[in-house]
N, C-alpha and C positions, 0 to 999 in steps of 0.2 A: 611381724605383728603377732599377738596373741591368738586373736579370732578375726576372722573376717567382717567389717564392719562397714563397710562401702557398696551400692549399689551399684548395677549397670546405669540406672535411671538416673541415679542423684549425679555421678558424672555427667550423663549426657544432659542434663537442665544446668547444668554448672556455668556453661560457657556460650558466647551467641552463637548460634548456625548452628550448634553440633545438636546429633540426633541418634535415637536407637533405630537403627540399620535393620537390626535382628536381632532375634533372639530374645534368653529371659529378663526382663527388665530388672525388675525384683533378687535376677540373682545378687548372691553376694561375691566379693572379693576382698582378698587382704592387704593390696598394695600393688605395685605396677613394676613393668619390667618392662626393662630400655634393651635387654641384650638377651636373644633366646639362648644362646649359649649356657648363661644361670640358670636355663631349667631344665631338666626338674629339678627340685631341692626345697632352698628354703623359700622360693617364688613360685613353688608349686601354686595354681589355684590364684596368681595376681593376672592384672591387666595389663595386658602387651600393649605398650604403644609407640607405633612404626612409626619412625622417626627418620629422616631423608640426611644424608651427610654429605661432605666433599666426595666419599668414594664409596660408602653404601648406601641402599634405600632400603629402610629395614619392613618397607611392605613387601619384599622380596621374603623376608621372614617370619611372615604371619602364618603359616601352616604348619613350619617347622616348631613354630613358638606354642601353636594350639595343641601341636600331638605330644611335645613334650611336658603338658600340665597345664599352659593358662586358661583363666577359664572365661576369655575375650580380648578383642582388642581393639584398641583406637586406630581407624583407618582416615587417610584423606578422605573428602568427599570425591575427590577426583577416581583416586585408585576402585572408590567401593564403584563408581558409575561403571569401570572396566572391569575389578574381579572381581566385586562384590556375590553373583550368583554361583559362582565357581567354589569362594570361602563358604559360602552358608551352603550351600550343598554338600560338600565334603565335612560340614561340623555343624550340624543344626542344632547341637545342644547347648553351641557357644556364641555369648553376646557380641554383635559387633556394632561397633559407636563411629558413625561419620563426622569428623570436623572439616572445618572449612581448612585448619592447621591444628596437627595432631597437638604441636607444642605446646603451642598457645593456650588448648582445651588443659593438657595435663597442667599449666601454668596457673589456668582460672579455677578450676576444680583443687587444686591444694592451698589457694589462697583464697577463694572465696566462698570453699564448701571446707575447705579441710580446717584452716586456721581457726575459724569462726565458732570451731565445736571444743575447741581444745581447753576451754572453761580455764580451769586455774593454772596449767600449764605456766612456766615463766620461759618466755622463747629469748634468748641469748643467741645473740648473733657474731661470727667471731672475722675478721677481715684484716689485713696490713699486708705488705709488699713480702716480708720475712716472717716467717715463726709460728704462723697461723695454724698450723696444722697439729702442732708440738703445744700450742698454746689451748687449745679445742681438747685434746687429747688430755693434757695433766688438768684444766679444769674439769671433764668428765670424771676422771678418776677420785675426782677429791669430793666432789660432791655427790658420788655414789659410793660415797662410805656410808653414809646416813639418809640416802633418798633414792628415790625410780628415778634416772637418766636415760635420757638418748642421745646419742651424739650419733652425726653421719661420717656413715664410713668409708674410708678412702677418700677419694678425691670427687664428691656427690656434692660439690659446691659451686656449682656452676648456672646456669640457667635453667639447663638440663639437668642436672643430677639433684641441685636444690631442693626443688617443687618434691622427684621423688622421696626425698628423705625427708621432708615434711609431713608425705604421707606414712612413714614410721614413730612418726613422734604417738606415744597413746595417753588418751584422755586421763589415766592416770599418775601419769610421772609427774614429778616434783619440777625437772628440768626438761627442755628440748635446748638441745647445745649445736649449733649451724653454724660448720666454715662459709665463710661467702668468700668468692673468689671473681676476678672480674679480669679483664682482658681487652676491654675494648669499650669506648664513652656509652653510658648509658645502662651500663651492667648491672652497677649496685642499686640505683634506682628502680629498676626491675624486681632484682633478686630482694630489696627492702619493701616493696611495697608486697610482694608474696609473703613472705616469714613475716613483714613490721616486727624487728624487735623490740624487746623493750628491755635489752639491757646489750647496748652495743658496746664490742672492744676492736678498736683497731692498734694492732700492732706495731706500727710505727708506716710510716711514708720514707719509699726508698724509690730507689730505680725499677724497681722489677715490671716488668712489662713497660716501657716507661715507652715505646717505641710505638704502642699502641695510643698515648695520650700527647704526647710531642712534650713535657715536663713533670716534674715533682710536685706543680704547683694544677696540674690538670690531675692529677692521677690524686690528691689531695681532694679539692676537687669531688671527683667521681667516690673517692671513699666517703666521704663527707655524710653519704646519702645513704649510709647506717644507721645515723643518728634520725631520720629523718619520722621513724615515727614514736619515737621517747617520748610526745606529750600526749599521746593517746590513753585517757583512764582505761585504769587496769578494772577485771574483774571482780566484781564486786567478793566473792571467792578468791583473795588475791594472792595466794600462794605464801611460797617460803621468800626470805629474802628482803631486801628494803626496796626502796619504789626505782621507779624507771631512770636509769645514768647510764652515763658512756664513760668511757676510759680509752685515753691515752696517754704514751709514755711522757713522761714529763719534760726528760729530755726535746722531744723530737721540736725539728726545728716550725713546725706547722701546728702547735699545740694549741696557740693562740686562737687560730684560724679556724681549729677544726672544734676549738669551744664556743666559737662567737656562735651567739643568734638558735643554737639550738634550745630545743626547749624543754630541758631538763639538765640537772648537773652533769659536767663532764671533770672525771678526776683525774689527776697525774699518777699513772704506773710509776714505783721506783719500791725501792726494796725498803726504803726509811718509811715508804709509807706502807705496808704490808705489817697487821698487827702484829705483835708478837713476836718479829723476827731482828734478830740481835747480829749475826753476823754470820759469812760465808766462807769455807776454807777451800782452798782451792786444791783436789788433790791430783791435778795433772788429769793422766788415762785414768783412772779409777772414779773423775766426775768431783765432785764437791761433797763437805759434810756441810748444811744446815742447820744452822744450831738458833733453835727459837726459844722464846719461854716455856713454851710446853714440852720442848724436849728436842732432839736432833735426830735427823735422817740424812743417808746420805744419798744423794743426787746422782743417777749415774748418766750424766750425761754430762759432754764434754763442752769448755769456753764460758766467756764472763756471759756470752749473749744466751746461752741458753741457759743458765743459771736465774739471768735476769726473767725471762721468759718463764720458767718455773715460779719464780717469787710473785710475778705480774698476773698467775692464775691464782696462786693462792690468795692474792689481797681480793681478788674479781672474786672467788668463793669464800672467802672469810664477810664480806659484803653482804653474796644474796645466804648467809646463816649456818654457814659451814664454823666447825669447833678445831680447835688447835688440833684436838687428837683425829680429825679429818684428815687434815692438812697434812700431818706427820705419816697417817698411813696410807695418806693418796701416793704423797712422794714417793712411798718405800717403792722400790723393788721397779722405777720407770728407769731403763733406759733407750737405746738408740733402736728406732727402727731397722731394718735393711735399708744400709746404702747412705742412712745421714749422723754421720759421724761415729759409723760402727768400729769399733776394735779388733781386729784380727792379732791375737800375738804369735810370735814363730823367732825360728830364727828373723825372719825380716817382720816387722812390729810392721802390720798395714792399719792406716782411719781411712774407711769408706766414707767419701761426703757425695758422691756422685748421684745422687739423688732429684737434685734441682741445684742454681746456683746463682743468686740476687747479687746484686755488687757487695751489698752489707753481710749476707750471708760469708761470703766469701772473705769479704775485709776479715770479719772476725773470726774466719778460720785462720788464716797468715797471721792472725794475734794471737790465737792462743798456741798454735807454734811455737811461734817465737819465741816466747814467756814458756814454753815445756821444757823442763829440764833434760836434754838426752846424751847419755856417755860415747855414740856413734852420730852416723850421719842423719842428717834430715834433707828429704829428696822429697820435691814438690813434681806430682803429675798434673796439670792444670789444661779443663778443655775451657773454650772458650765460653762466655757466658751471650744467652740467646734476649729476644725479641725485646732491643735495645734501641730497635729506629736509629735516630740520627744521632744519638746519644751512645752507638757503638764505639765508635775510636775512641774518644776521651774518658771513658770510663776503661776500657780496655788500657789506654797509658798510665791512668790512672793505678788500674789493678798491677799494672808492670813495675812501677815506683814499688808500688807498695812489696811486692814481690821479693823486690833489690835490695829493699832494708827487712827482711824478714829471718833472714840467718840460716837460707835452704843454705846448704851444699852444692846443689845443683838441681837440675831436674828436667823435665820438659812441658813446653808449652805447645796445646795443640789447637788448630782449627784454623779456618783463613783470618780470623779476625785478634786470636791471639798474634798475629804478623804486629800490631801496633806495639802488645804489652811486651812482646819478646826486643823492641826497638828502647824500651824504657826502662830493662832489668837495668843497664849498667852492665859490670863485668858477665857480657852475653857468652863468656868464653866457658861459664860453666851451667849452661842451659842449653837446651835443644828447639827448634820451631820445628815442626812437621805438621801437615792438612792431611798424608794418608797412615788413615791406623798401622798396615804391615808395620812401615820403617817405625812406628810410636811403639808397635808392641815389641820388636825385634831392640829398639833401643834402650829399653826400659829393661828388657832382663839383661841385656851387655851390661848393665850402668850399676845394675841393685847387686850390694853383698851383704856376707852375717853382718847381725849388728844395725843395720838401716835401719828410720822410722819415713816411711812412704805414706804420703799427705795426697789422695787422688779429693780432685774437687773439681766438678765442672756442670754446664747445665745439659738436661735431658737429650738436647739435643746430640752433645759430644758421644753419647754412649759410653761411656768411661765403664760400666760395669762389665762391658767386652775384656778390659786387661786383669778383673780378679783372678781368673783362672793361671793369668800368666805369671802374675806377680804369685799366688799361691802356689804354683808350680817353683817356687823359688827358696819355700819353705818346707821342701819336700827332704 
């Protein structure tokens, strides 16, 4: 944040039960911090708030957190009952705030103290199974050609990470740009009712996390509840942009569904409806050129799906008031993060997709493969794709088909659950199954020579960034 503009007090009134413990009321702060590791830095002077995990309890880190710069923190009411005189003794100059749950308080205090201040602010909320992150990211860029943006950064789309990147959004900016991500029933109605935006995009309904929801028709469903505060009047101050809509892709098979009954328009993403845009060239590894009315740029990122995906933020910011010559200098110069569809070229041509791995994601990497024109081989490194529930095996045969008709060479499939798509390649005489990395990394340099194009694509779980160094050692 710019300045610090949050108090000890106004947090601790924000939420029921919680209380100022100690310390300056009146101090100020400029934001909060979930990880003392980030301090000191740019969270110098934010509020620590100890937060309990599967395998940390971060009131184990409230002292390390106070000496390295915060300037307090949100304690259990439990934890302050046992160290509360031990923390304010060793830091008397620093606030400490009791909840009942730290969560809950940082939860209530950015949505019912933070939200509330954010006057003309136009809050953009961004959600779907695939793309969300890539989608968040080139509609930021486009609409801070000509405005104040915030968009939250990394993966700060969760329950936890949400609420704090709400607290970065400043009273100034034209936009507040929010991934929301969900994992589990109940999520997005949480994370909607904190941010309520009022211009929601979901990117389509696919499998991802699908194991958490038991169908596409639950997890539909649970995204649904983006849209859920679009008919709340805007600010009378009501910003850039036209009024409160949702967007989804036109295609998706849920479009219908996820239009009914909300209460504002919901439009169809597609590239015929994005103004001004004429057509797509497709130029393999070097991404696409974009050829609009106003002029052309080129795309550097790889596949029809992220192409789409780039056109699907541009229509979402040609909408809230962005200009052609936005659009064109948003695009310029994006391409691949680390690890999602990055380029290595060498003697052996590597795409990094190991990143994350959705059934759709993944489908349309084996598409845009295939459709690649290459004078050598194409060698598929494939981990298995994670938290699928019971929806593992037939999406896994699924992913194996698809594999079969994809025009690898060969390649390997790895994890226990690749065991189904390795039964459904077809000619499995030129592919490998292996669950321990050794035998995947030792196979994988026997297998790569000059000339390859190696396609690594799998979910977080697989660790597939463990083989760059192997495969790079190949283009040595």
């Amino acid at each position: 944040m710019d300045s610090p503009f949050f108090t000890f007090s106004n947090f601790a009134r924000s939420s029921p039960g919680c209380r100022l413990a100690a310390g300056p009321g009146e101090g100020s702060f400029s934001g909060v911090a979930l990880d003392s590791r980030l301090l000191p830095g740019s969270s110098s002077g934010a509020l620590f708030v100890a937060l309990r995990g599967e395998r940390v309890d971060g009131h184990d880190f409230v002292a390390p957190a106070l000496s390295a710069g915060a300037g307090g923190a949100v304690v259990s009411r439990e934890a302050w009952e046992v160290r509360g005189a031990r923390w304010a003794g060793a830091f008397p100059e620093k606030a400490f705030i009791a909840a009942p749950e730290p969560l809950r308080a940082l939860q209530d205090f950015a949505g019912s103290y933070r939200r509330s201040r954010l006057g003309s602010v136009r809050r953009v909320g961004v959600s779907g199974s695939s793309g969300k992150s890539s989608f968040k990211s080139i509609l930021g860029k486009i609409l801070g050609r000509s405005a104040s943006v915030t968009v939250n950064p990394g993966n700060l789309n969760s329950e936890i990470g949400l609420p704090a990147a709400l607290l970065s959004i400043k009273p100034g900016d034209a936009f507040g740009i929010l991934e929301m991500g969900i994992n589990r029933p109940g999520e997005m109605e949480l994370l909607a009712g904190i941010f309520a935006p009022q211009v929601g995009v979901i990117t389509g309904i696919g499998a991802a996390h699908i194991g958490f929801f038991g169908s596409r028709e639950g997890i539909a469903r649970e995204k649904k509840n983006i849209f859920r505060y679009l008919g709340e009047p805007r600010e009378p101050a009501a910003g850039p942009g036209g009024d409160n809509a949702g967007f989804v892709p036109g295609g998706d098979p849920f479009f219908n569904f996820l239009k009914e009954g909300v209460p504002a328009p919901v439009y169809p993403l597609a590239p015929e409806q994005t103004p001004g845009f004429l057509r797509a060239e497709n130029l393999g590894l070097e991404g696409f050129n974009l050829h609009f009315k106003a002029g052309s740029v080129r795309l550097g990122l790889l596949g029809r799906h992220n192409a789409a995906t780039a056109l699907g933020a541009a229509q979402v910011a040609l909408y809230l008031g962005a200009s052609g010559e936005d659009v064109l200098e948003g695009l310029k110069g994006i391409s691949p993060l680390p690890g999602r569809g990055e380029v290595v070229r060498g003697p052996v041509t590597l795409i990094l997709d190991y990143y994350n791995a959705s059934p759709e994601s993944f489908f349309g990497g084996l598409e845009f493969c295939k459709e690649l024109p290459w004078a050598g081989r194409k060698i598929l490194v494939a981990g298995a794709m994670g938290e699928l529930g019971g929806q593992a095996a037939p999406l896994h045969r699924e992913l194996g088909r698809r594999i079969g008709e994809s025009g690898f060479a060969g390649g390997f499939l790895f994890g226990r659950d690749m065991e189904e798509a390795y039964a459904e390649v077809g000619d499995s005489g030129r592919f490998y199954h292996s669950d321990n990395f050794s035998d995947l990394a030792r196979g994988v340099k026997s297998l790569i020579r000059t000339g390859d194009l190696v396609y690594l694509k799998g979910s977080r779980g697989t660790e597939l960034e463990r083989l760059k160094p192997v495969l790079e050692g190949c283009n040595v």
